[in-house]
C-alpha positions in Angstrom: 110.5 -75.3 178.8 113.2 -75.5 176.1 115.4 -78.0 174.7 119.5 -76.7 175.2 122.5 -77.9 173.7 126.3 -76.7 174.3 129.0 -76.7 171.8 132.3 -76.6 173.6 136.3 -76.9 172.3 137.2 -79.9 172.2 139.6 -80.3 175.2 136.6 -80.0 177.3 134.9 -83.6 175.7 138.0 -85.1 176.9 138.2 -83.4 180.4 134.5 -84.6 181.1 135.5 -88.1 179.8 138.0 -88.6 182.1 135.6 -87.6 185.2 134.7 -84.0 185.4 131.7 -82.3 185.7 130.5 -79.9 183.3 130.7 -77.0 185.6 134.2 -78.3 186.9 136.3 -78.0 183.9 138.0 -74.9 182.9 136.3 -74.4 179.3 139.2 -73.5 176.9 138.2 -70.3 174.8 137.0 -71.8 170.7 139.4 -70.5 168.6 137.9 -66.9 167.3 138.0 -68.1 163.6 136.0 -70.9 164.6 133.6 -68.6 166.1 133.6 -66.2 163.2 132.8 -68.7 160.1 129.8 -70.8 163.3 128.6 -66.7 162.8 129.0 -66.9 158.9 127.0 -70.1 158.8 124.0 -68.6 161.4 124.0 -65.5 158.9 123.3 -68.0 156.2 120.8 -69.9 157.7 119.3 -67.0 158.3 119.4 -66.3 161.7 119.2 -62.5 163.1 121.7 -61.0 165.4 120.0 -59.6 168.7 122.5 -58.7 170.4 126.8 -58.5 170.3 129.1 -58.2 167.6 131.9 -59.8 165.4 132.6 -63.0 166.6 130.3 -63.4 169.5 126.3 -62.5 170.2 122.8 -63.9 170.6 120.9 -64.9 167.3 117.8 -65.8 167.2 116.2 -68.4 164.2 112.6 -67.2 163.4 110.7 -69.4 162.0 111.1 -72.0 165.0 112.1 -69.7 167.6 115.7 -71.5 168.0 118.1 -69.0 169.8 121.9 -68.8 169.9 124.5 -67.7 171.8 128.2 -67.5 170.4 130.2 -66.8 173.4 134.1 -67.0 173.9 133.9 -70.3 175.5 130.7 -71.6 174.5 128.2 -71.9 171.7 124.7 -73.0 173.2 121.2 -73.5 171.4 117.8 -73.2 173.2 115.2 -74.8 171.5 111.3 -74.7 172.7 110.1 -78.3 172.2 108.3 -79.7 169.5 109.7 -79.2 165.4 112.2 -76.3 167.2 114.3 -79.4 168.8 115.0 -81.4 165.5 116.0 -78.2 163.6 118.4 -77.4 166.7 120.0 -80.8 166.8 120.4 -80.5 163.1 122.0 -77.5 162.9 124.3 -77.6 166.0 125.2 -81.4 164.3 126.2 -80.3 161.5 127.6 -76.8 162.0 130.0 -78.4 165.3 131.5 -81.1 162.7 134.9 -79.8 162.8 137.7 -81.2 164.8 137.9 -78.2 166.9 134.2 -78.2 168.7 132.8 -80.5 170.5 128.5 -81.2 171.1 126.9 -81.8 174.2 123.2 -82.3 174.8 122.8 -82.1 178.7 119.4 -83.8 178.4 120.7 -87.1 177.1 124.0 -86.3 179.0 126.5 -87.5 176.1 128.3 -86.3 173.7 127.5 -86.5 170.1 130.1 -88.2 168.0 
């Protein structure tokens, strides 16, 4: 069991407001800057790259187990419960608070604003 979260561009917040599903919109790629400095911050915060390279890969957070995937389309965290799922929300809050992503936390089904 684990605790997941998706980080989208922003177009695809509005496309699932107006009606869509999740799987039904066409995800519009996060702009590769975006993806590079999300990479800067997960380098900071010291998370470890397992796998991929420049802009994109899986990282994985050691202390609490927290794993990330940048992807062209998608940033998602997987958190196992317990402390892990604070430190997720946290980070994927704060790191997604720029006008071009977007946070979604599928268990709650919303959006975070």
């Amino acid at each position: 069991m684990s605790y997941d979260l998706a980080i989208f561009d922003v177009s695809s917040k509005a496309a699932h407001e107006s009606g869509l599903g999740l799987d039904e919109i066409d995800h519009q790629p996060i702009d590769e800057h975006v993806r590079v400095r999300f990479v800067e911050r997960l380098d900071g915060y010291g998370y470890s790259r397992e796998s991929g390279d420049g802009s994109v890969g899986r990282f994985v957070e050691s202390e609490f187990g927290i794993e990330v995937a940048v992807r062209e389309r998608e940033i998602s965290f997987r958190a196992p419960f317990g402390d892990a799922v604070f430190e997720a929300l946290m980070a994927a809050s704060e790191w997604s608070e720029v006008e071009e992503l977007a946070l979604f936390d599928p268990q709650a089904g919303a959006w975070n604003d």
